[in-house]
C-alpha positions in Angstrom: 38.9 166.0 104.6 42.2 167.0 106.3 42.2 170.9 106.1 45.7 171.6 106.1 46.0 175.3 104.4 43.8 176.8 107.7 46.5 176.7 109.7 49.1 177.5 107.2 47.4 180.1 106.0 44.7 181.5 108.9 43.1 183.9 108.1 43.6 184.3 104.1 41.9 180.6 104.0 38.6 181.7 105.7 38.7 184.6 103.0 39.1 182.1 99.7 36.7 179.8 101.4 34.2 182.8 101.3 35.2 183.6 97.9 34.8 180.4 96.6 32.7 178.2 98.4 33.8 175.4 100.7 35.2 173.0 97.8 36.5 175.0 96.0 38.0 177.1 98.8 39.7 174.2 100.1 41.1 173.1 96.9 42.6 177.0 95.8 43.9 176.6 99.5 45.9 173.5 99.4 46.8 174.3 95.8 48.7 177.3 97.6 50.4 175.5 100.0 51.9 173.0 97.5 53.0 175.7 95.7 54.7 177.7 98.8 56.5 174.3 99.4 57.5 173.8 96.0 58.9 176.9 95.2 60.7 176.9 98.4 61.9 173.0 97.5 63.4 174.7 94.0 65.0 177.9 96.3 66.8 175.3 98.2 67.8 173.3 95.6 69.1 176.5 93.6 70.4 178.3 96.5 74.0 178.1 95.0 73.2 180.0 91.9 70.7 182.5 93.2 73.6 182.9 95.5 76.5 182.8 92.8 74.5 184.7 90.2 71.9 187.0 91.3 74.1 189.8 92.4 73.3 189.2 96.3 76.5 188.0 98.0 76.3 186.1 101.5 76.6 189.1 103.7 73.8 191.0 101.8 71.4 188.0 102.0 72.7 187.6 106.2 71.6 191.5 106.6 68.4 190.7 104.8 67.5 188.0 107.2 68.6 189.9 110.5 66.7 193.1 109.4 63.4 191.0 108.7 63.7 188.9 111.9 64.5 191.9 113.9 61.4 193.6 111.9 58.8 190.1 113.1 60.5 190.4 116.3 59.9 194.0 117.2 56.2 193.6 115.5 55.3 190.3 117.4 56.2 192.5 120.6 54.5 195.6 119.5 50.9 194.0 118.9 51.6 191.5 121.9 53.0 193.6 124.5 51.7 196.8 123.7 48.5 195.6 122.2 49.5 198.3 118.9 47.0 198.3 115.7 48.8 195.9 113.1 49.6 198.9 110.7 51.2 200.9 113.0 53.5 198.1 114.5 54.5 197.3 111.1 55.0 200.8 110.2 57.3 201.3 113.2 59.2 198.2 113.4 59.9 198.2 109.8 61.4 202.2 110.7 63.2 200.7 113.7 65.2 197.8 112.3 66.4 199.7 109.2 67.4 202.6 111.9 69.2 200.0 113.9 70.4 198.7 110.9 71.9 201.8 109.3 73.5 202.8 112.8 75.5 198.5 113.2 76.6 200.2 109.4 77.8 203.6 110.9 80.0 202.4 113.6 81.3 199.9 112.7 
């Protein structure tokens, strides 16, 4: 069979597969990825009312998305580059794109 969730999901689908046995595993494991797609489909699809009605306005969701992609940035070149542990990359990057973040805030 076409394993599909291995790449998706890496590392988390050698652990189910260990949980669960082979079949099993690989069932749970494309059962997740259908689900990731389909609640992403009905995100999409809804975008305009989670937008309109969830409190979030376009600017807040925009800062959202440029603090996490400056967060997998900064933590992609921390365990790359610098060959970090993973908690302490996270840890830092997290720390440095809220910093940079809260100073964009203060002068401007």
């Amino acid at each position: 069979m076409v394993d599909v969730a291995a790449p998706v999901l890496g590392g988390f689908q050698d652990s189910i597969v260990d949980a669960f046995g082979a079949t099993a595993g690989w069932w749970v494991g494309h059962l997740l990825v259908v689900g990731i797609l389909a609640l992403s489909m009905l995100a999409l699809q809804n975008r305009h009312h989670i937008t309109n009605h969830s409190g979030f306005g376009r600017s807040t969701l925009m800062d959202m998305a440029a603090t996490l992609t400056l967060t997998a940035v900064q933590y992609s070149v921390f365990t790359g580059s610098f060959g970090w542990p993973d908690g302490v990359s996270l840890t830092l990057s997290i720390i440095c794109a809220l910093a940079f973040r809260w100073h964009l805030l203060i002068v401007e």
